[in-house]
C-alpha positions in Angstrom: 155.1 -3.6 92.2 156.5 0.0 93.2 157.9 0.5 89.9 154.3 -0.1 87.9 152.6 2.5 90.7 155.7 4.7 89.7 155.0 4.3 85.7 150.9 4.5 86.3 151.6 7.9 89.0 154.5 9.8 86.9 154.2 8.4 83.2 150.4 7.5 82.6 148.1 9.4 84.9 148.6 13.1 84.4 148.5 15.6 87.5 145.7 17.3 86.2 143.8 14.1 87.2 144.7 15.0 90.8 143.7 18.6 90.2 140.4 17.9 88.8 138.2 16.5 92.3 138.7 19.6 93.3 137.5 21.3 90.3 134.6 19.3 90.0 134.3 19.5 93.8 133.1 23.0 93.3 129.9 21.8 91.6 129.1 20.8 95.6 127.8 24.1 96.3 125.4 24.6 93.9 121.9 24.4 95.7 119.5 22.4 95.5 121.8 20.0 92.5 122.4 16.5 91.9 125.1 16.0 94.1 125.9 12.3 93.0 126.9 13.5 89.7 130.4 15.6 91.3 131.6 11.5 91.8 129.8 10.3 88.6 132.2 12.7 86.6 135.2 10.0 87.1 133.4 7.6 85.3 132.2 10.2 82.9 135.8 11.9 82.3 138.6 10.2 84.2 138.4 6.9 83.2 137.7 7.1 79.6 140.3 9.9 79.0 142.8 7.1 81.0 142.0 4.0 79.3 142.2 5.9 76.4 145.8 6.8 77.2 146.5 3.3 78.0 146.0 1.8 74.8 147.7 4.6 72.9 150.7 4.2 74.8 150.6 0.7 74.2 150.1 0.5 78.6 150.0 -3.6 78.8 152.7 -4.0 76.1 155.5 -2.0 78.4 154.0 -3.6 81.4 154.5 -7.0 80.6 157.9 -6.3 79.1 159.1 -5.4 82.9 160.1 -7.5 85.5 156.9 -8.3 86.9 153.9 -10.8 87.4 150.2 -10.2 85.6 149.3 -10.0 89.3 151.2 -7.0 90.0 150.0 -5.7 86.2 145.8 -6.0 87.9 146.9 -4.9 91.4 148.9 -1.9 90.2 146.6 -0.6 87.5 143.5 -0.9 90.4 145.3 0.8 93.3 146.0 4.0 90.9 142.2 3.9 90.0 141.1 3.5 93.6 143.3 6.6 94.6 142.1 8.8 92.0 138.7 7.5 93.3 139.8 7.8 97.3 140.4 11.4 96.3 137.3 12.4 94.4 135.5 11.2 97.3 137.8 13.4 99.6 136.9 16.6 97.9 133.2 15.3 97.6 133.5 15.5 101.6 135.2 18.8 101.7 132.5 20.5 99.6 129.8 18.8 101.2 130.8 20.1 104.5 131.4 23.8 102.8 127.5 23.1 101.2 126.4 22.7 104.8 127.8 25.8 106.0 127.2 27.9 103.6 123.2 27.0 103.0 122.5 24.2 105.9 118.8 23.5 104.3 117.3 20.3 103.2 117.7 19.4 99.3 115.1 18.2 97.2 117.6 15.6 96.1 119.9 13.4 98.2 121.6 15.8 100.8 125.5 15.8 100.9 125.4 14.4 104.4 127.8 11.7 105.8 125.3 9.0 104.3 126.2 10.2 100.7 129.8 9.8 100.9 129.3 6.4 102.1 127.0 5.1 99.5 129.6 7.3 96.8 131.9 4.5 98.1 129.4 1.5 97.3 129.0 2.9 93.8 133.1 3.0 93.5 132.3 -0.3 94.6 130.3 -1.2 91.6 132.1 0.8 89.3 135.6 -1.5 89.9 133.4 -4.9 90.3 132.2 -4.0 86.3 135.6 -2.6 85.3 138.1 -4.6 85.9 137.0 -7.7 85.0 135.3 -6.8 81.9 138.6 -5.1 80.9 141.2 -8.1 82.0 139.6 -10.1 79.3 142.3 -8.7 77.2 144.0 -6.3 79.1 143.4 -3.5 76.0 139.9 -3.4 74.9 138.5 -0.7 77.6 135.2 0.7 75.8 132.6 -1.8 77.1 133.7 -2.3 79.9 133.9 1.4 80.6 130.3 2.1 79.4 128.9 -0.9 81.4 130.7 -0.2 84.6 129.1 3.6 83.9 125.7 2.6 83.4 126.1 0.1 86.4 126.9 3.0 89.1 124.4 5.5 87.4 121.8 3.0 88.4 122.7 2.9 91.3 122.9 6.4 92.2 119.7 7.2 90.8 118.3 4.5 92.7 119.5 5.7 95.3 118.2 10.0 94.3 115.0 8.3 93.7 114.2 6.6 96.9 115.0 9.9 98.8 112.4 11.7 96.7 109.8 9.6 96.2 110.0 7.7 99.2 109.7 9.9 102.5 110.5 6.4 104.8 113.9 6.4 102.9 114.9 9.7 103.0 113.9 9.5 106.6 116.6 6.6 106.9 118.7 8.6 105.1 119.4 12.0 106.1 118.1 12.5 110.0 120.0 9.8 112.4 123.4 10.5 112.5 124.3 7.5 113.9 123.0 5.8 111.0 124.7 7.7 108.8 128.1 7.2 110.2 127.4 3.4 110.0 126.4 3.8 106.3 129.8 4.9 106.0 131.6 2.9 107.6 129.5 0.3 105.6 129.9 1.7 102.3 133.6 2.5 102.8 134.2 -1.5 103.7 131.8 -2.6 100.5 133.9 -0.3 98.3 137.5 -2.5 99.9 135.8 -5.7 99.4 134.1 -4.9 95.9 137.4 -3.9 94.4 139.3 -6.7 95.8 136.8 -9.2 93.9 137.3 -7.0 91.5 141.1 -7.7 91.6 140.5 -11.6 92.0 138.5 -12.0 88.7 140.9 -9.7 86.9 143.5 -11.4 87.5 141.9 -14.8 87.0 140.8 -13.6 83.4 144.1 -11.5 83.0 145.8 -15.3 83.6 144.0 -16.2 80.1 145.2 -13.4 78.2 148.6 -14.6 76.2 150.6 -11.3 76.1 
């Protein structure tokens, strides 16, 4: 197991991966944006450009050739995708805080408030429940399963942009208690855990199928 985190963190995910959050992090301080998009970019970006990689460095071919289970394979490949995904969210909360002290007035979109990085964390959620499984059919084949498992969070997030400005009650709900804010985080945070590990358990399950 610590030698496929070691191949997917030194040999297939590139640094700049890492360097990029904070890049896109930036776009956080634009007034008055579409905040939801700064996450939306690893679906857009990140995960294409990666999958991409994958297949071109024949990924599951030198995976399976090591010392190792298909179990390890899923639960590798999804812990290096959730920590590029825990660390777009960091900077998400960095620059939403910075957005707050810089302008501290309300958005006509979703605000970058505590309730935003929480529900950023349900549509990580979504994104890995479409992923995954769709991809551990065969283990190679990434380009539906990255376009569905976009389209899936985008919905989401534009529900969710929406409901805040077409719907006073909702962004009422969202964006004055803080209270309620902190518990949509703590909510979204554990949806995002328990998403990915179904995630995992129908990956592998599929991934099982797959003669390699």
């Amino acid at each position: 197991m610590n030698n496929l985190l070691y191949k997917e963190f030194k040999l297939t995910i590139s640094p700049f991966y890492f360097v990029l959050p904070a890049i896109l992090g930036t776009l956080m301080l634009i007034p008055q944006w579409l905040f939801f998009l700064v996450p939306l970019y690893f679906c857009f970006i990140t995960v294409p450009y990666l999958f991409a990689a994958y297949k071109a460095q024949n990924d599951l071919s030198f995976s399976v050739m090591m010392p190792v289970s298909k179990s390890n394979i899923v639960k590798a490949k999804l812990l290096s995708i959730m920590t590029l995904e825990l660390v777009h969210v960091i900077f998400a909360a960095i620059f939403a805080v910075l957005n707050k002290v810089l302008y501290n007035t309300e958005n006509l979109f979703f605000n970058p408030n505590v309730a935003f990085i929480g529900l950023v964390f349900v549509m990580f959620g979504i994104f890995n429940l479409v992923l995954f499984p769709m991809f551990y059919k065969t283990g190679y084949k990434y380009g539906a399963a990255v376009i569905v498992s976009t389209i899936s969070a985008f919905l989401f997030v534009a529900a969710m942009e929406l409901s805040v400005v077409f719907n006073k009650e909702a962004a009422v709900f969202f964006e004055t208690d803080v209270n309620r804010q902190l518990a949509i985080l703590a909510l979204g945070l554990i949806m995002f855990l328990a998403m990915s590990y179904i995630a995992y358990k129908i990956s592998l399950k599929r991934f099982k199928k797959v003669d390699v």
